[in-house]
Legacy VTK file of the C-alpha trace (Angstrom):
# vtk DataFile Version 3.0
C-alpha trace
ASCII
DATASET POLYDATA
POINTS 121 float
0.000 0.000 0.000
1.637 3.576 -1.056
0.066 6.571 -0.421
1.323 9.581 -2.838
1.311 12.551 -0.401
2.182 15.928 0.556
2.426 17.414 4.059
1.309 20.755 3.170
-2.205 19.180 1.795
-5.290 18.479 4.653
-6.855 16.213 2.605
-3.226 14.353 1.987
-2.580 14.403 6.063
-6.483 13.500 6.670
-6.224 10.501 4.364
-2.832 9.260 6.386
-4.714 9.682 9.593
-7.765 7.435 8.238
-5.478 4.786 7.429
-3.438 4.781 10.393
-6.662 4.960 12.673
-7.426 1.960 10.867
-4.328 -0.282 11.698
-2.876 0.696 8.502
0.592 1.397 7.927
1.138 2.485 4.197
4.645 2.996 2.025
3.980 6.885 2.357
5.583 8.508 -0.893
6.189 12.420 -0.426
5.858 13.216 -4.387
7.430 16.441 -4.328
10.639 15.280 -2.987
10.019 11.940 -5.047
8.589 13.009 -8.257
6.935 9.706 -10.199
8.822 8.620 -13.011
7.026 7.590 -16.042
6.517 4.043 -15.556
5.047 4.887 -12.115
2.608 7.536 -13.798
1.601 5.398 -16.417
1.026 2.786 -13.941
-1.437 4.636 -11.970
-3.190 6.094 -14.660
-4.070 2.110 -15.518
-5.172 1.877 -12.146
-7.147 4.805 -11.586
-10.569 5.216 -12.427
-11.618 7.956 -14.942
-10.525 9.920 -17.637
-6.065 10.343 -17.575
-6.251 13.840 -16.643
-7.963 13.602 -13.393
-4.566 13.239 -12.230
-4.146 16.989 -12.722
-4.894 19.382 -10.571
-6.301 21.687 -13.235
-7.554 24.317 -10.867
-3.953 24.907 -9.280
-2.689 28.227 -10.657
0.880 26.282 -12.176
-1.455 24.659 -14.264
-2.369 28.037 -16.300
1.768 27.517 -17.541
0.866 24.484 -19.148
-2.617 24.509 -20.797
-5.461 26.605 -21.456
-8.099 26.147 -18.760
-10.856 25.893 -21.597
-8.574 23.003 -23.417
-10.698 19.465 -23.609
-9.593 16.552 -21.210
-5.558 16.393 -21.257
-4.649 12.876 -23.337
-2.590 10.428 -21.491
0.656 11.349 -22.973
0.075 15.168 -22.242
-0.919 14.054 -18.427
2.457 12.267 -18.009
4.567 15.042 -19.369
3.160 17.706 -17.022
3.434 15.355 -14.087
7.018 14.685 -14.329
8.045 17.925 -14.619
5.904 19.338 -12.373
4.753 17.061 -9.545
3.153 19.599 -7.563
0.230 19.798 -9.862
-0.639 15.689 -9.434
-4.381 15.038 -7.723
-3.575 14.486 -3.941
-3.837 12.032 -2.170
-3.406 8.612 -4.172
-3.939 5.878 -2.881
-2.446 2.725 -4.686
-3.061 -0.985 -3.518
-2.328 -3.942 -5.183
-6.157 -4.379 -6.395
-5.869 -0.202 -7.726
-5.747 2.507 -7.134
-7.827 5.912 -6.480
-7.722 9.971 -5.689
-8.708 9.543 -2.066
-11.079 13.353 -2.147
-12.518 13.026 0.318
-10.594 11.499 2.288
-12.447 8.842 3.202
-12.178 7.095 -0.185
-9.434 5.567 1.188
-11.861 2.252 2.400
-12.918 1.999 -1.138
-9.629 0.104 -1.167
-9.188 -1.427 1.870
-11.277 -1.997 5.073
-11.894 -0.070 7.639
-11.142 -2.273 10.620
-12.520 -2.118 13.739
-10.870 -1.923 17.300
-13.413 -3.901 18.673
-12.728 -7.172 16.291
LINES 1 122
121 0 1 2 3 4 5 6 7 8 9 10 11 12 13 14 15 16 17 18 19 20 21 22 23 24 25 26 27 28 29 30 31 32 33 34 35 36 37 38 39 40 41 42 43 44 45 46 47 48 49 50 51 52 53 54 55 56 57 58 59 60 61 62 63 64 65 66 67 68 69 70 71 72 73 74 75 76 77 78 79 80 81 82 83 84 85 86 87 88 89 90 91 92 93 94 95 96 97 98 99 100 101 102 103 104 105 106 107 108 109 110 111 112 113 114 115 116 117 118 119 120
C-alpha cells in the first residue's frame, strides 16, 4: 500500500490519519521530494478510475503555464509530461493498492480500497 502525499495538503494528512486509525501502515511517498517517473505515472493512470487527466490538478494556478483552462480533457501522454516535470500539480492524495488505485477526495475514499477495521474485532 503507497500513499502519494504531501504534508502541506489536509486532505493528503487527513487521508494518512484514516489509514493509520485503521491499523494501517502504508509505504507513504512524499511526491514532491520523489517526483513519479514515467513508468510509475503510467502505472497509476491504468489503475485509476476515470478519464487520464484527473490526475491533474487543473484548478492549481501552475497549471495556467501548461494549458489553457478551456482546453478538452488532457490525453494520457500530455498528463504524463506535465506530471514529471511538475509534480506539484498531481491530484492528492493517491492511494495505490495492489487491487488499484484511487484519488482519495474526500478522504475517506481511502476504504474503497481497503477496510476499515474495527478496534473492537
Amino acid at each position: 500500500m503507497r500513499l502519494y502525499h504531501n504534508e502541506q495538503c489536509s486532505k493528503s494528512r487527513a487521508a494518512l490519519a484514516l489509514l493509520r486509525q485503521a491499523g494501517y501502515e502504508p509505504t507513504v511517498i512524499d511526491y514532491i521530494d520523489q517526483p513519479p517517473d514515467t513508468a510509475t505515472l503510467d502505472r497509476l493512470l491504468n489503475l485509476l478510475d476515470g478519464e487520464p487527466d484527473t490526475l491533474v490538478r487543473r484548478n492549481d494556478p501552475g497549471f495556467t503555464d501548461w494549458a489553457d483552462i478551456d482546453e478538452p480533457p488532457l490525453e494520457r501522454n500530455r498528463v504524463i509530461e506535465i506530471l514529471t516535470v511538475e509534480p506539484a500539480l498531481m491530484q492528492r492524495p493517491i492511494l495505490e493498492t495492489d487491487e488499484g488505485a484511487i484519488i482519495a477526495r474526500p478522504p475517506e475514499r481511502v476504504f474503497e480500497l481497503v477496510a476499515e477495521q474495527s478496534d473492537d474485532a
